[in-house]
C-alpha positions in Angstrom: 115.5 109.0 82.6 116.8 105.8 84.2 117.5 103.0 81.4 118.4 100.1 82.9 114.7 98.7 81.9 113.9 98.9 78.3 110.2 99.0 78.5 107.8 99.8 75.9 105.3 102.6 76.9 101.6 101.8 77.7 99.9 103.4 75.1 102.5 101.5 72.5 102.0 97.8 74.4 98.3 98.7 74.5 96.9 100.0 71.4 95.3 102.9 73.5 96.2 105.9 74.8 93.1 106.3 77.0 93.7 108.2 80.0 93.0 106.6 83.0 93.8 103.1 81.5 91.0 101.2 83.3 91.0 97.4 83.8 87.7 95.5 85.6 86.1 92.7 86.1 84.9 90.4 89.0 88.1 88.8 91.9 87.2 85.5 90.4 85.8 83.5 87.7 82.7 81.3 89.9 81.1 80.5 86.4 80.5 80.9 83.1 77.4 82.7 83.2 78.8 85.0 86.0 81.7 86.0 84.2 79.8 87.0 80.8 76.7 88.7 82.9 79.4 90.7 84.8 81.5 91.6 81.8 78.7 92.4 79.6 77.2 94.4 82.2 80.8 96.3 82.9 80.8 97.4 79.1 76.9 98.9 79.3 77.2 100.8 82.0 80.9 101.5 81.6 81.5 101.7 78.1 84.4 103.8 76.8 85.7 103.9 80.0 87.3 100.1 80.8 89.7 99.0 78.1 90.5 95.7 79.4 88.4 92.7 81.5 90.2 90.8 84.7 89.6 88.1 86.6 91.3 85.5 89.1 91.2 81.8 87.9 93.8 80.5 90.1 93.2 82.4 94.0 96.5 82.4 96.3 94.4 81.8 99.5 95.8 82.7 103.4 93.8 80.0 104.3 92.9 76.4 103.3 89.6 75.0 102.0 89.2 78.3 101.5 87.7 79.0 97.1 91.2 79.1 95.5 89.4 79.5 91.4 87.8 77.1 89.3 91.3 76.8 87.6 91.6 76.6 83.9 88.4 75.4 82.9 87.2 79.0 83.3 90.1 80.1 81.5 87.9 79.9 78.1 84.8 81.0 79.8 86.8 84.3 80.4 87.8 84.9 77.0 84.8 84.4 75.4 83.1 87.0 78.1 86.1 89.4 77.0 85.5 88.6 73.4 82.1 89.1 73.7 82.8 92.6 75.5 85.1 93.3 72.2 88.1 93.9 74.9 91.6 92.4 76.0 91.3 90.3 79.3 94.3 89.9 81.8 94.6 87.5 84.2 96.8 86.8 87.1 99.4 83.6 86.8 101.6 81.9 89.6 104.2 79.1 88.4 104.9 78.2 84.4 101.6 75.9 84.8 99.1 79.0 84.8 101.2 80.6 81.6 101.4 77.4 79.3 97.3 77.8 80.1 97.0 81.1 79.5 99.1 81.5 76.5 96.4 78.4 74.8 93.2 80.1 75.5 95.0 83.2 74.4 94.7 85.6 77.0 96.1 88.7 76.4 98.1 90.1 79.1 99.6 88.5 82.1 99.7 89.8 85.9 101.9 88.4 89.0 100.2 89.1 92.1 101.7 90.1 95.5 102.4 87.0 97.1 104.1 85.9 94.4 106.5 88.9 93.6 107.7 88.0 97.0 109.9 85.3 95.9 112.6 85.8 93.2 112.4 81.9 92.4 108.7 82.1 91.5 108.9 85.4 89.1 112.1 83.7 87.6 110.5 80.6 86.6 107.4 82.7 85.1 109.7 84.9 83.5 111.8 81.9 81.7 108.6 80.2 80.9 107.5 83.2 79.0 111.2 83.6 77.0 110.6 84.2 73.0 106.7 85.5 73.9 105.4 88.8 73.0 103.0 89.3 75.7 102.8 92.4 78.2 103.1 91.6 81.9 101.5 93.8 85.0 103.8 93.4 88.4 102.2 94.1 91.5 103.8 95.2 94.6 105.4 92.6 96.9 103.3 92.4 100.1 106.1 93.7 102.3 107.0 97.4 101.2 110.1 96.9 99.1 111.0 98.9 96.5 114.3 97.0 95.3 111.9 93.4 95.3 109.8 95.3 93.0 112.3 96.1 90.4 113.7 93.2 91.0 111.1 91.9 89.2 110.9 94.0 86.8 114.4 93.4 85.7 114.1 89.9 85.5 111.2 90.0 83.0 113.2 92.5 81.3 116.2 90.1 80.8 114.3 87.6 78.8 113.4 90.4 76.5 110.0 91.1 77.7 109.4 94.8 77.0 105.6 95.5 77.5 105.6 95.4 81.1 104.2 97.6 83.7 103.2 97.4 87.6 100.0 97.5 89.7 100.2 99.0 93.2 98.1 97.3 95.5 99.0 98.8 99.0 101.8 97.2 101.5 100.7 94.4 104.5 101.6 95.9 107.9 101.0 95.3 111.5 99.7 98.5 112.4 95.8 98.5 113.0 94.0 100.7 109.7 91.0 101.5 107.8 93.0 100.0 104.8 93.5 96.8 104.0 97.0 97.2 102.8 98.5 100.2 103.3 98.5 102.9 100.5 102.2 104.0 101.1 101.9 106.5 98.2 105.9 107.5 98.5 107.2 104.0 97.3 105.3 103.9 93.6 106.5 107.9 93.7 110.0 106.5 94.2 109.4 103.9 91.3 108.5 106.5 89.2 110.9 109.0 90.2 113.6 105.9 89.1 112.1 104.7 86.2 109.6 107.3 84.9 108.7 105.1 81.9 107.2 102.3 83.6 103.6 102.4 83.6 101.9 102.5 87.2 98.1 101.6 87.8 96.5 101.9 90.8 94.4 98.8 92.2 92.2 100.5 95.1 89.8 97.6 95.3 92.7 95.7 97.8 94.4 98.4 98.9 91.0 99.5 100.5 89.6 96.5 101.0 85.9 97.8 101.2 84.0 99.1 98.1 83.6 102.2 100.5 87.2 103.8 99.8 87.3 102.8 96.6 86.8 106.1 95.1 88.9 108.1 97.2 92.0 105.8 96.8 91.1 105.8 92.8 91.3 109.8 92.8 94.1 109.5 95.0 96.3 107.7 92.4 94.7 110.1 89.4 96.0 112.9 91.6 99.7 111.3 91.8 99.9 111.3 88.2 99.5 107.6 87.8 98.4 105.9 84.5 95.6 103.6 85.5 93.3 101.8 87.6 92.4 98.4 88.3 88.6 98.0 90.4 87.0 94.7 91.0 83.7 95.0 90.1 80.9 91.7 90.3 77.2 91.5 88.9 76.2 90.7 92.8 79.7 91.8 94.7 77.5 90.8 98.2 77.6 87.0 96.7 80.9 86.7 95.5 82.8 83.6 96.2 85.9 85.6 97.3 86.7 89.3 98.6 83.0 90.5 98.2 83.5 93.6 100.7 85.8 95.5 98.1 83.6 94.5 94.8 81.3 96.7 93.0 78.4 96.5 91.1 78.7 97.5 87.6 77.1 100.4 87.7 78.9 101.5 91.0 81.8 101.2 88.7 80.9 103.2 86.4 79.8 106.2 88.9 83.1 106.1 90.1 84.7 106.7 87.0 82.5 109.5 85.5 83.1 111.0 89.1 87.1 111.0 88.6 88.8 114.3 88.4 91.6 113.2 86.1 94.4 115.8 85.8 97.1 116.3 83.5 100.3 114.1 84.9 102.9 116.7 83.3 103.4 120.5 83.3 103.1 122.7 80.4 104.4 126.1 80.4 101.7 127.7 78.6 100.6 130.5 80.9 101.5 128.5 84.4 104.5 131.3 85.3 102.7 131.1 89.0 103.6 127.4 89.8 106.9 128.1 88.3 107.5 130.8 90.7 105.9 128.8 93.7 108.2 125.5 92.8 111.0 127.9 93.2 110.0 129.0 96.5 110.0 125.8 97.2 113.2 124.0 96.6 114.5 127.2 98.2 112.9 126.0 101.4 114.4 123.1 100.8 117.7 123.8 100.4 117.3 125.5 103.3 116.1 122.7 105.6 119.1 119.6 103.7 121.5 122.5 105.2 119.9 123.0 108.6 119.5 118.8 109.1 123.7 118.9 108.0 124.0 121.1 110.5 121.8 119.6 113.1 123.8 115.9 111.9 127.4 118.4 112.7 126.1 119.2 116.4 124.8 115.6 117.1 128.3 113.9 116.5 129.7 116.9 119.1 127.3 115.5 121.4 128.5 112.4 120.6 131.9 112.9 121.6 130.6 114.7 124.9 128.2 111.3 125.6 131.7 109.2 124.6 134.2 110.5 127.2 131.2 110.7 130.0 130.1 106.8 129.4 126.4 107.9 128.5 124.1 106.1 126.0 123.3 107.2 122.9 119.8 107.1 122.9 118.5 109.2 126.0 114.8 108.9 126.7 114.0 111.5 128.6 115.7 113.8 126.0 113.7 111.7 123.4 110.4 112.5 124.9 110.7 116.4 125.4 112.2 116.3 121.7 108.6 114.7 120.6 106.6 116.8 122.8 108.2 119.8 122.1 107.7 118.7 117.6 104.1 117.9 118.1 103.4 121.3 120.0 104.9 123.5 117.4 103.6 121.4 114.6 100.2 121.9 115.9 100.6 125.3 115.8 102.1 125.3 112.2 98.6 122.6 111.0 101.1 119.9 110.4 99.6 116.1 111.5 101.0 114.2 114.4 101.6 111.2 112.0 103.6 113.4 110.2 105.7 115.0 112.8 106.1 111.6 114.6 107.3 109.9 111.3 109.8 113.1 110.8 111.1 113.0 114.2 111.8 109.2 114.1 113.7 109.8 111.3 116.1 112.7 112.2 116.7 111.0 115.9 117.7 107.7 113.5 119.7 110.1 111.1 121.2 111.5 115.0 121.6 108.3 116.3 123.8 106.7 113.3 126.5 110.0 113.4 126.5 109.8 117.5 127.1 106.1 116.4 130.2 106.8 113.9 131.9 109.0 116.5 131.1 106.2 119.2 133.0 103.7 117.1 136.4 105.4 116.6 
């Protein structure tokens, strides 16, 4: 276990060791009555299954004069829907302004969205602001898909002495056209828990999808990676909401979706599971097998290097490149592999080529 971050674990920070950790409520607070219709109906037709309420007060718009929150008048509307609900309530906070309010209408837990884990400066000032307080602290994922800006965060929270924290993935931003609104990019939460396996990870599907539609899937998805949580958008009339209706639920959508969960055990025991044992083996046998076939494949690119060198020719040949593509996605047809997988494999073995052809290049 990684310990540079001393962080408390969830069901310690939490009071509950509930399995999927499940946080709802609508994008934003529009009013008071919305807020306690929407919560109240969250806990009858979900009840047992959320353990905490959100909602957005202050909304980061792309956009101006777009609804950016009521602000902090709803801040006590919120906790009294959440007190009514008999649960904790978490709400999202973007400069030292938004904490001093939360922290006087006594909002239990604190999350920094996307947009503003971007910035060092703004999760700095947050985390000085909230120095001496004994409040847990959900991060999401930067918009751009970095790992190291994530923990970065992370860390600084942890240096005021902030130990109940944890992290929401929410998908990455990209360029390329999808059904998703951000990206799922399941291997970079893998890799934060690979690092620090005793950060809690909850899954927020509503934006990663974008449309109530994939909600479910992308929820099971993150059950089936082993993650600890979920947090779903839900809204008493998700077609009339003031911002991101298309990826809100109705309460009792909400709740179908989590009866529907398959929720699996995150860890291994080895009462009578000899088979996977003997099937992991197998595997990192493979494995071994294909790090010391991509060494050996890295040996014969830097002899080709040395050939390309003394005859004047480029490192990157395109011709070559494009039989080396067509010649992957034929065989991994045959072998039922995707050709988003073989593409994203082959582009990363010609870079893997390219940088040895590149060290013999520069001698």
């Amino acid at each position: 276990m990684n310990n540079n971050l001393a962080i408390e674990p969830l069901k310690d920070w939490s009071g509950l060791s509930v399995h999927p950790f499940v946080i709802a409520g609508p994008c934003s607070v529009e009013g008071e009555d919305q807020v306690m219709n929407t919560v109240l109906e969250i806990v009858k037709h979900a009840a047992g299954k959320v353990q905490m309420i959100r909602a957005g007060i202050w909304k980061p718009r792309t956009r101006p004069n777009s609804f950016e929150g009521v602000g902090e008048i709803g801040l006590p509307w919120l906790k009294n829907a959440a007190l009514a609900a008999g649960l904790p309530v978490c709400v999202e906070v973007a400069n030292p302004e938004h904490v001093e309010a939360a922290l006087k209408n006594e909002i239990d837990v604190l999350w920094i969205g996307a947009r503003t884990t971007v910035s060092p400066f703004a999760v700095q000032e947050i985390a000085d602001s909230l120095k001496g307080v004994d409040i847990p602290v959900l991060i999401k994922n930067p918009i751009n898909p970095d790992l190291d800006l994530w923990v970065g965060a992370l860390e600084r929270f942890n240096q005021v002495g902030l130990r109940k924290l944890g992290v929401i993935h929410r998908g990455f931003s990209s360029y390329q056209k999808s059904i998703y609104r951000n990206q799922p990019m399941w291997e970079i939460p893998i890799e934060l828990r690979r690092r620090y396996p005793q950060v809690p990870i909850l899954v927020d599907p509503s934006h990663m999808g974008g449309s109530r539609d994939l909600i479910y899937n992308l929820a099971q998805q993150g059950m089936d990676m082993g993650f600890d949580g979920l947090m779903i958008e839900s809204h008493i009339q998700p077609d009339k909401a003031w911002s991101d209706a298309k990826q809100q639920v109705t309460p009792e959508r909400l709740a179908e979706i989590l009866q529907a969960l398959v929720v699996r055990q995150p860890n291994v025991s080895s009462n009578g599971l000899q088979p996977l044992y003997d099937l992991r083996a197998r595997i990192d046998r493979i494995d071994d097998y294909i790090i010391e076939l991509l060494g050996e494949r890295m040996g014969i690119s830097e002899e080709i290097g040395s050939l390309k060198k003394e005859n004047s020719l480029a490192i990157h040949q395109s011709e070559r490149w494009a039989q080396i593509v067509k010649r992957a996605l034929a065989k991994g047809k045959t072998g039922g592999l995707t050709e988003e997988f073989i593409l994203k494999l082959c582009q990363q073995v010609h870079n893997e080529s390219i940088r040895h052809q590149g060290k013999v290049m520069e001698k």
